[in-house]
N, C-alpha and C positions, 0 to 999 in steps of 0.2 A: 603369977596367977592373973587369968585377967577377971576385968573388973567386968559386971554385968553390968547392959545397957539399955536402956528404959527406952522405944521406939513405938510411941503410938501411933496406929494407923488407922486416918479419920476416912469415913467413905461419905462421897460429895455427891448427890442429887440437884442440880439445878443449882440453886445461888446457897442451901444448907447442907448441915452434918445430919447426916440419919446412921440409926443403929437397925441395925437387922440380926434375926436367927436364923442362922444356917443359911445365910444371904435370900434370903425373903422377908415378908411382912417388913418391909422399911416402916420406923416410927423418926421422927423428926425429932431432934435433940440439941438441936441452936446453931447459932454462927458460927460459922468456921476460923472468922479472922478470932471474935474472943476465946476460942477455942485454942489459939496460937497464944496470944498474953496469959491465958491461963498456965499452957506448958513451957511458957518462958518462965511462968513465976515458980513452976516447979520442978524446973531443973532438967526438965527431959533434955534426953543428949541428942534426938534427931526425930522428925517427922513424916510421916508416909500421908499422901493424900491421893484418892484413889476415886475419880469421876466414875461413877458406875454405870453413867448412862453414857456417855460421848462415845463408844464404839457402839455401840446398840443404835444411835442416832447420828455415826458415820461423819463424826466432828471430832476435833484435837479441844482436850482438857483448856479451860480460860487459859489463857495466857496475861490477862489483866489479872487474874483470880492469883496466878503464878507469880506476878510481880508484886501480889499487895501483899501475899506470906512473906513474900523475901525483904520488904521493908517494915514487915514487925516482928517476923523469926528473930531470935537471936540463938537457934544454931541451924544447922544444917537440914535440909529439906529432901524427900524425892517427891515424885510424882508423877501420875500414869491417868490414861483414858485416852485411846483414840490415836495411841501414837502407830503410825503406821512408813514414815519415811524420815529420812536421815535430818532433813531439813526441819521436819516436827521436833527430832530431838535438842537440833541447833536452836531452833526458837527455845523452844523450851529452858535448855541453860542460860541462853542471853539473859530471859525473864526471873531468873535467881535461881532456879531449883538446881541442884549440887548433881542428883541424880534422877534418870528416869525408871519409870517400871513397866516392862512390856510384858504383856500376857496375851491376851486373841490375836495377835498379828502374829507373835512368834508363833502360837501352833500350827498358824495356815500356811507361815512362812518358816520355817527355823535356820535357814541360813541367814533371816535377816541381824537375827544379834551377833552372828560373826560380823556380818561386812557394818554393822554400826559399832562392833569393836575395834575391828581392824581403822575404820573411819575416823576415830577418835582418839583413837591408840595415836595416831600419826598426827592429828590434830596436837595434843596433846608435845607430842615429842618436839613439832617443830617450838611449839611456843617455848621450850626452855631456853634456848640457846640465843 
């Protein structure tokens, strides 16, 4: 049987967490880093965080923002906003996050998630050996 997985997914406006209904009216709802020692304290198995403005404002999600989760997470992270080329996703993992989440690129693009499969696939293959 598998076991159910606890995965919140915080949405990032500028340097905080805001909550939104039906993704409008954002209301501001705290730091995002205590927002990560809180779900370290409670056990969440992975985290999504999700820049809601950096495509809208035609920028790639913090990459410093990216690096300070991955030095207080203690588990496993994604992260999305603004990714729009292969080299976005490379920075991106460098900076800690395990995985990335693409949404407005892929629908303008949708072969871009093959060739950053196949890109990373192969990434990926060479490092075992």
């Amino acid at each position: 049987m598998l076991r159910p997985r606890i995965i919140p997914v915080l949405l990032l406006k500028g340097s905080g967490l805001y909550k939104s209904k039906q993704f409008k009216d954002h209301k501001y709802i705290g730091d995002p880093i205590n927002a990560v020692k809180i779900f370290n304290d409670s056990n969440a198995d992975e985290l999504v965080f999700l820049d809601i403005d950096a495509t809208k404002e035609s920028r790639l999600i913090s990459l410093d923002f990216v690096q300070e989760v991955g030095e207080e997470a203690n588990m496993p992270f994604a992260v999305g906003g603004g990714i729009k080329t292969l080299d976005n996703i490379q920075d991106i993992i460098a900076a800690g996050a395990e995985k990335v989440i693409i949404n407005s690129y892929a629908a303008e693009n949708p072969d871009f998630i093959a060739q950053a499969a196949d890109a990373f696939e192969l990434i990926n293959h060479c490092n075992m050996y």
